[in-house]
N, C-alpha and C positions, 0 to 999 in steps of 0.2 A: 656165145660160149659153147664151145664144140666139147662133149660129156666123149670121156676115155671108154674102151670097150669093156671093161671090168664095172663102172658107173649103167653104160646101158642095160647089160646083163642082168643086173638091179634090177631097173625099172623096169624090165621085161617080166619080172616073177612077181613084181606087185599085181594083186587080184581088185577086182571095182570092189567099192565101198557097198558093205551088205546092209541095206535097210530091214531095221525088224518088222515083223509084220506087223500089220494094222489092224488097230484097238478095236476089237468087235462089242457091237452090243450084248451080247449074251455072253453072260449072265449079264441082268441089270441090276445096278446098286442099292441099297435101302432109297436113294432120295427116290430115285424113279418109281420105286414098286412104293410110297407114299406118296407122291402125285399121283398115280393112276389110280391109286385107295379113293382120295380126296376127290379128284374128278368124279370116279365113279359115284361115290356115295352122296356128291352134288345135283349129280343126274340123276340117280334114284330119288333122294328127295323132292327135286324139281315135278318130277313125272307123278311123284304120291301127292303131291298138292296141287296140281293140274286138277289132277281124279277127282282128290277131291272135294276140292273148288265147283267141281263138275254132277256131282253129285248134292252139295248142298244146295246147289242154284237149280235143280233141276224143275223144280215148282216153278219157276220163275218162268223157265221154257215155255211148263208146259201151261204157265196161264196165260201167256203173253201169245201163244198159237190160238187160247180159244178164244181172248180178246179177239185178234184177227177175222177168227172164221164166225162172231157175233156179226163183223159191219156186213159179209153178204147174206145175210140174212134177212128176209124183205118184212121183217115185225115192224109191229109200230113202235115209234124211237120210245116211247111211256113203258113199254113193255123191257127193252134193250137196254134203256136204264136200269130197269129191274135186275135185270139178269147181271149189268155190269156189277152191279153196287154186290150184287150177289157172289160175284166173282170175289171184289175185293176183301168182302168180310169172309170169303173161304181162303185167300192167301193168308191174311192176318191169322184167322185159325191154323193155319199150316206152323206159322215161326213163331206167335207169341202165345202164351198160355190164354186156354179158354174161359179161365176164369176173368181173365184182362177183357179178354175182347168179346163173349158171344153176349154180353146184356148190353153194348153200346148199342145207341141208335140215334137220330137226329145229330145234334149238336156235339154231343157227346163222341160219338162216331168220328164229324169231322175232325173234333179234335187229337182223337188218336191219330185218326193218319196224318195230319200237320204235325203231330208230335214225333210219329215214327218216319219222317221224311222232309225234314224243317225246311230242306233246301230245293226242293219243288212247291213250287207255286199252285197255291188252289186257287180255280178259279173265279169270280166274282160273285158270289149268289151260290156257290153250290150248293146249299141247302136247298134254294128255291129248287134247282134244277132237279135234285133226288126227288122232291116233293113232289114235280111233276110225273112224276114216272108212277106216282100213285090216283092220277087224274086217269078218269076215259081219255078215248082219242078223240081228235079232233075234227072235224071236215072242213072248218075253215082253213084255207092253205096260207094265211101269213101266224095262224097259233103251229100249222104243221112246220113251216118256216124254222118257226122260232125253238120248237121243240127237236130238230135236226140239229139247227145250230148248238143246242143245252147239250144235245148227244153229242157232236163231234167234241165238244169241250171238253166234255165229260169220261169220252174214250181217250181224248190224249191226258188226262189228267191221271188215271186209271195207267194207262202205260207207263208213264213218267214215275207213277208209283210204286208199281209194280217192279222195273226196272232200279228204282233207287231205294227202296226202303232199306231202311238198317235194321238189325235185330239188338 
C-alpha cells in the first residue's frame, strides 16, 4: 500500500513515544520506613541479648578457665579435689542464694548439684572420690593411680557442671 504525500507528511511530524521517567526510590513509603523500624529493632534486640547472655554466663568462663589452669598444676590429686569441689560450691554461691547452698556438704552437697543439673551424670562413688581429697597423699603408685583417675572424673564432672547447670 503506497501512503499519498499529504498521508507521509503526517507521519513525518509524528514524535517517538515519551516514556515517564522512572519511579525513584526516595522518598520511601510507610511500608519501607516500617521494615527497616522492624529489622532494625530486631537487630538491636538480638545484639542486647547476645550482651547479655554474655554477661550472665560470664562466671561460667571464668570458672571453666580456672578448672583448666587447676590440671597443670603439679598438686597432689587429694589437694586438686579440694580446690575443685572448692570451685564448685563458689559457682553455686555465684547463682543460687547462700542460704540454699553454703551449709551443704557431703551428701547433701551431692544432692544439690544432681538437683541443679539432672541431666549430667555424676559419677560413680563421688562421694568416695570428694572424701578422698580429705586423705594425706599417697606413695603407693596404684592408690596414686587410682586417685588421678577419681580426679580426671571428678574434673570432667565439674565441667559438665559447670557448663550445664540451670538457675
Amino acid at each position: 500500500m503506497k501512503l499519498t504525500e499529504q498521508q507521509q507528511q503526517l507521519l513525518n511530524q509524528l514524535q517517538d513515544i515519551q516514556l515517564p521517567d522512572p519511579i525513584g526510590w526516595w522518598p520511601l513509603s510507610y511500608t519501607w520506613w516500617l521494615l527497616i523500624f522492624m529489622v532494625g529493632s530486631l537487630l538491636v534486640g538480638l545484639i542486647w541479648y547476645y550482651l547479655d547472655q554474655k554477661k550472665r554466663n560470664a562466671y561460667r568462663t571464668e570458672a571453666l578457665a580456672y578448672l583448666s589452669t587447676l590440671e597443670n598444676q603439679p598438686d597432689n590429686p587429694n589437694q586438686q579435689l579440694l580446690e575443685i569441689n572448692r570451685l564448685l560450691k563458689q559457682v553455686a554461691l555465684t547463682c543460687y542464694p547462700r542460704t540454699e547452698v553454703a551449709a551443704l556438704n557431703d551428701q547433701a552437697w551431692l544432692d544439690f548439684l544432681a538437683k541443679t543439673a539432672a541431666h549430667v551424670k555424676q559419677p560413680d562413688h563421688l562421694l568416695a572420690i570428694l572424701q578422698r581429697g580429705y586423705q594425706p597423699p599417697s606413695q603407693d603408685p596404684i592408690q596414686t593411680q587410682e586417685a588421678q583417675y577419681a580426679l580426671n572424673q571428678f574434673k570432667q564432672y565439674a565441667q559438665a557442671w559447670i557448663k550445664g547447670h540451670h538457675q
